[in-house]
C-alpha positions in Angstrom: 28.0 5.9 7.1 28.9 4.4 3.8 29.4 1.0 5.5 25.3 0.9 6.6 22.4 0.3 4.7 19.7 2.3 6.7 17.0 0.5 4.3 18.0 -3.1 5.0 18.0 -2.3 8.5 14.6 -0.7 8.8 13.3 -3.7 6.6 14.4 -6.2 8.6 13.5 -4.1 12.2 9.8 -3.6 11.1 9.3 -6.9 9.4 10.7 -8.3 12.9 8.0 -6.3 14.9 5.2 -7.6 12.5 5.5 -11.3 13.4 3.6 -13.4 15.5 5.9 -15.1 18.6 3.2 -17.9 19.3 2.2 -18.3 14.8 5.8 -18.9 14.8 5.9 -22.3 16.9 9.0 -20.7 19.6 8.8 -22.2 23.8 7.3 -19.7 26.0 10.1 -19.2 28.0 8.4 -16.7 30.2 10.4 -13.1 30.1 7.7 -10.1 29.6 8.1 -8.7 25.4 8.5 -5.2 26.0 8.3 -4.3 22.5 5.9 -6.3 19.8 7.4 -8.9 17.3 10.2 -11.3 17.4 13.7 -10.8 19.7 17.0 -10.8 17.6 18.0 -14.4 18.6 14.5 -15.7 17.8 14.9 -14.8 14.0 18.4 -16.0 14.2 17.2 -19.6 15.7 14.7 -19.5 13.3 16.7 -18.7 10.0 19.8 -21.0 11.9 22.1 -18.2 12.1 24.1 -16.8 14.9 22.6 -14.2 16.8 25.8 -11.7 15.7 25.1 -12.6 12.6 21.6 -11.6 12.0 22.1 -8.7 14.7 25.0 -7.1 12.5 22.4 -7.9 9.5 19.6 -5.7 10.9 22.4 -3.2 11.7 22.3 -2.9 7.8 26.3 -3.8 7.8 27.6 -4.6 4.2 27.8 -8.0 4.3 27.3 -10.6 1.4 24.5 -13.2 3.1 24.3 -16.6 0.6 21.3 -16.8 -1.1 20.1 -19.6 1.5 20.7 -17.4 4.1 18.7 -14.6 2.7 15.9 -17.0 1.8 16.2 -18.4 5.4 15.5 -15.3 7.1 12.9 -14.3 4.8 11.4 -17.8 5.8 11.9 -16.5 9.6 10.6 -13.5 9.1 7.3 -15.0 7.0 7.9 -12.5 4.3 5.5 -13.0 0.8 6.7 -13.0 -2.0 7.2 -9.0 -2.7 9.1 -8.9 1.1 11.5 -11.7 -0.3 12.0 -10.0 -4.1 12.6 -6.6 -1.8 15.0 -8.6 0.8 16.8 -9.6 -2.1 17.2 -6.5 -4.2 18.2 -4.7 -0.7 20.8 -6.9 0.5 22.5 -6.9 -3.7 21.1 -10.7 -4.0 18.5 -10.9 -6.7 19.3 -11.0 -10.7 19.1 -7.7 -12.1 19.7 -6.0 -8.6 19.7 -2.3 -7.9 22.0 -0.2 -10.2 21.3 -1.8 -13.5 18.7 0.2 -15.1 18.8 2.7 -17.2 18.1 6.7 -16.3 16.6 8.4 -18.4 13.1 9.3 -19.9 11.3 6.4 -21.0 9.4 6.0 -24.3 6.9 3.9 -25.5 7.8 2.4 -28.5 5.1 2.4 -31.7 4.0 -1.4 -31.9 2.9 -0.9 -27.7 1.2 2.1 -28.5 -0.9 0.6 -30.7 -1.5 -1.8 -29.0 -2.7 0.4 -26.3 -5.0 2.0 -29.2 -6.6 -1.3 -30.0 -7.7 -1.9 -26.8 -10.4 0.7 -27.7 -13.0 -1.4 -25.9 -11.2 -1.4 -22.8 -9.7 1.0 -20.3 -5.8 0.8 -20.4 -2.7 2.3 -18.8 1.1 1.9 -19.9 2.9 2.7 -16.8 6.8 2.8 -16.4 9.2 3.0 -13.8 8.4 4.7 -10.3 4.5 4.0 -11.9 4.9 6.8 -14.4 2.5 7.3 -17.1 4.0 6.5 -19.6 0.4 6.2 -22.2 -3.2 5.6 -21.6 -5.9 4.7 -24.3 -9.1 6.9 -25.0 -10.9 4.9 -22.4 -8.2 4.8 -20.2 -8.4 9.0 -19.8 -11.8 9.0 -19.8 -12.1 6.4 -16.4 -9.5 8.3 -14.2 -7.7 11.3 -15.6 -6.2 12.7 -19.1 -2.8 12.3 -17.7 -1.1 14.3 -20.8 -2.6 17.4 -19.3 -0.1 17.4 -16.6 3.5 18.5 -17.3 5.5 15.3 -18.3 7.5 15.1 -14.7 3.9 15.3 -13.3 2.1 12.4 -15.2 2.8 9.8 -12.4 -0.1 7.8 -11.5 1.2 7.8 -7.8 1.3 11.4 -7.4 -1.7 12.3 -8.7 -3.3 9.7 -6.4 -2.0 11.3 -3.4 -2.1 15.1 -4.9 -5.1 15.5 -6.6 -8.4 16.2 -5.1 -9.7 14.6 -8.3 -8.3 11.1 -7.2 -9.5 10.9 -4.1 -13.4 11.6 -4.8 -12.7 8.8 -7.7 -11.8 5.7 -5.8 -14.7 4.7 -3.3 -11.4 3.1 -1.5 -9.4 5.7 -1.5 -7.0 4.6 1.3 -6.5 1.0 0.4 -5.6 2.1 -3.8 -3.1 4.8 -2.5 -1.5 2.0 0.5 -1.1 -0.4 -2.1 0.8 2.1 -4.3 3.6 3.4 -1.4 4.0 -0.3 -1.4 5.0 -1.2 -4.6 6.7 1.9 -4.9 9.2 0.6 -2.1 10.0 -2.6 -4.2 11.0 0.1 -6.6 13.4 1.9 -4.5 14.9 -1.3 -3.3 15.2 -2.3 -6.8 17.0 1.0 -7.8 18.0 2.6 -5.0 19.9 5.3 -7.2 17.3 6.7 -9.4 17.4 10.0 -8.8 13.3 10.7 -10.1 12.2 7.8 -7.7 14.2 9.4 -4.9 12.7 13.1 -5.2 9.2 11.3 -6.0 9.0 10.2 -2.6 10.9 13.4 -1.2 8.0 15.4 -2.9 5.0 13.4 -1.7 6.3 13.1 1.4 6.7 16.2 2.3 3.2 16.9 1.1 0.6 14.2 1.8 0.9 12.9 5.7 -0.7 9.5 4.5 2.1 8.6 2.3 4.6 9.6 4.6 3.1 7.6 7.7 2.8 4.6 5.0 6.5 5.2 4.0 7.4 5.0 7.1 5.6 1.5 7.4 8.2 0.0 5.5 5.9 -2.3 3.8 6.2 -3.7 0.3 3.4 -5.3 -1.9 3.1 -6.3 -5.7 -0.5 -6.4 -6.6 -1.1 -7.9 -10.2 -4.8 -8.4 -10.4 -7.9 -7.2 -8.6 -11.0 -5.0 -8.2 -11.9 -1.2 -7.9 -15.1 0.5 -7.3 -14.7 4.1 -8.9 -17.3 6.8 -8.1 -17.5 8.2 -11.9 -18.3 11.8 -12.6 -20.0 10.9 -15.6 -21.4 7.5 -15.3 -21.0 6.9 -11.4 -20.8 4.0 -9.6 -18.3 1.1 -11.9 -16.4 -1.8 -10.0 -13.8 -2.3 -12.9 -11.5 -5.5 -12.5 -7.5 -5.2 -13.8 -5.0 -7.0 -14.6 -1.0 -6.4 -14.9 1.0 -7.3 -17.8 4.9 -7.4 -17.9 6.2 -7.2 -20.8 9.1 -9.4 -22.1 12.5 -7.6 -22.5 10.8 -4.6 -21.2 10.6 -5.5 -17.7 10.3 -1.7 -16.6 6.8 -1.2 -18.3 3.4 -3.0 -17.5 0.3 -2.7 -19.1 -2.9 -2.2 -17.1 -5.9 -3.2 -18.8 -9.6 -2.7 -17.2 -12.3 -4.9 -17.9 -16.4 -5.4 -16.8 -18.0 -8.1 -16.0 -20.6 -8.7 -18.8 -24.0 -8.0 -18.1 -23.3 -6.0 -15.2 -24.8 -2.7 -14.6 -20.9 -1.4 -14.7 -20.9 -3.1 -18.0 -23.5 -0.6 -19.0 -21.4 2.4 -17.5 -18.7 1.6 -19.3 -20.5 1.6 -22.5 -22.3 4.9 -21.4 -18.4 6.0 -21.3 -17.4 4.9 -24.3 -20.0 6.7 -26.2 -19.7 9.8 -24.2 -16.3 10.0 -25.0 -17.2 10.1 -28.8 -20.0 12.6 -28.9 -17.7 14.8 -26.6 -15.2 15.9 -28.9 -16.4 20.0 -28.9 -15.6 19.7 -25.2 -12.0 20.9 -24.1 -9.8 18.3 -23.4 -7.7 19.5 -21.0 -10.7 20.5 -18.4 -11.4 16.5 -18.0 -14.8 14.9 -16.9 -17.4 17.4 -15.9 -17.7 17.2 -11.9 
């Protein structure tokens, strides 16, 4: 029905099954919870909304909350940061909401290429909207994949985590890097709900990996910027590499991933193994990637 949003109201059912009755201070007032998570009326008392009110809310009906009601319910509902950016974008509240960005192919514009390029040291990523690749640096290949070696509507860092056998030997945490990236790929489609690529991303991968559609299902949303991953490296093995995320100013749809090594650290020393295999390598075909 054009009048429901089937994504606010599977939002707001899930998140309501996810929190804790007695973390969120409400009487015992001793009828048996059939079902796990809060009752309609307990978010309502919680956010100080009627009961109808939140009830037609989760129904996904197109109404205009305030902004302090929105941030109330989020508050009820003990939604992070990512849950209350994703609340926001799915009920039309937050700036730059859903609808506003362009379509299109993205391109990365000369001065960010080169900066990708002098990051020669390092291992970095430019991704783009839905997490495609939109560039990645010598090193950047060399640690997970030469991404230009897929067809352009292929080099999405997203689907080659859940499609290619190659991605899942990499990561020695497999299942927590691909989680985390059906996660921020939901902020995505709340953010732009009409983006046609985003929409037949998802109908692709899940109708072809069972984990991303379980984890779709899940309705959950997360925005990692910064952390660790332990990659087991055809070439130089075992490297914990920590990242951090960059947005960019006035490009808000790109971020740059840079890798980095702690400094004396053994996966310091892989790293430079890396680097200089990925000089004295040059007679080797580029499009069959890292020996396995």
């Amino acid at each position: 029905m054009a009048d429901v949003n089937p994504e606010l109201s599977d939002f707001l059912r899930r998140a309501r099954s996810q929190c804790d009755p007695t973390r969120a201070g409400l009487p015992a007032d001793g009828r048996v919870r059939r079902v796990p998570g809060l009752r309609r009326e307990e978010v309502a008392l919680l956010a100080g909304i009627s009961t109808d009110y939140y009830a037609r809310l989760e129904q996904g009906r197109r109404i205009q909350p305030s902004a302090a009601v929105v941030d109330a319910v989020a508050r009820a509902l003990e939604l992070d940061a990512a849950g209350r950016a994703h609340l926001a974008d799915l009920i039309g509240r937050r700036s730059g909401a859903a609808g506003r960005r362009p379509q299109g192919v993205q391109r990365v514009r000369p001065g960010l290429r080169q900066l990708l390029d002098s990051l020669d040291g390092q291992p970095a990523l430019l991704l783009g909207r839905r997490t495609d690749v939109l560039a990645a640096n010598r090193m950047g290949a060399a640690l997970f994949t030469d991404f230009e070696r897929f067809p352009g509507p292929e080099r999405n860092y997203t689907r080659w985590m859940f499609l290619d056998e190659q991605a899942r030997a990499l990561f020695a945490d497999w299942e927590t890097n691909a989680r985390v990236l059906v996660e921020n790929l939901r902020l995505d489609v709340g953010n732009d709900p009409s983006d046609r690529a985003t929409t037949a991303l998802v109908v692709e991968l899940r109708s072809r990996s069972p984990e991303f559609a379980r984890w779709w299902d899940d309705h959950r949303v997360y925005q990692r910027t910064h952390g660790s991953k332990t990659l087991h490296h055809p070439v130089v093995g075992e490297v914990t590499v920590d990242y951090e995320t960059l947005l960019l100013p006035g490009d808000p749809d790109t971020t740059l991933y840079v890798y980095t090594t702690e400094a004396g650290s053994s996966s310091r020393q892989a790293m430079d193994i890396l680097a200089s295999w990925t000089l004295t390598s040059t007679t080797r075909d580029r499009s069959a990637g890292p020996p396995a």
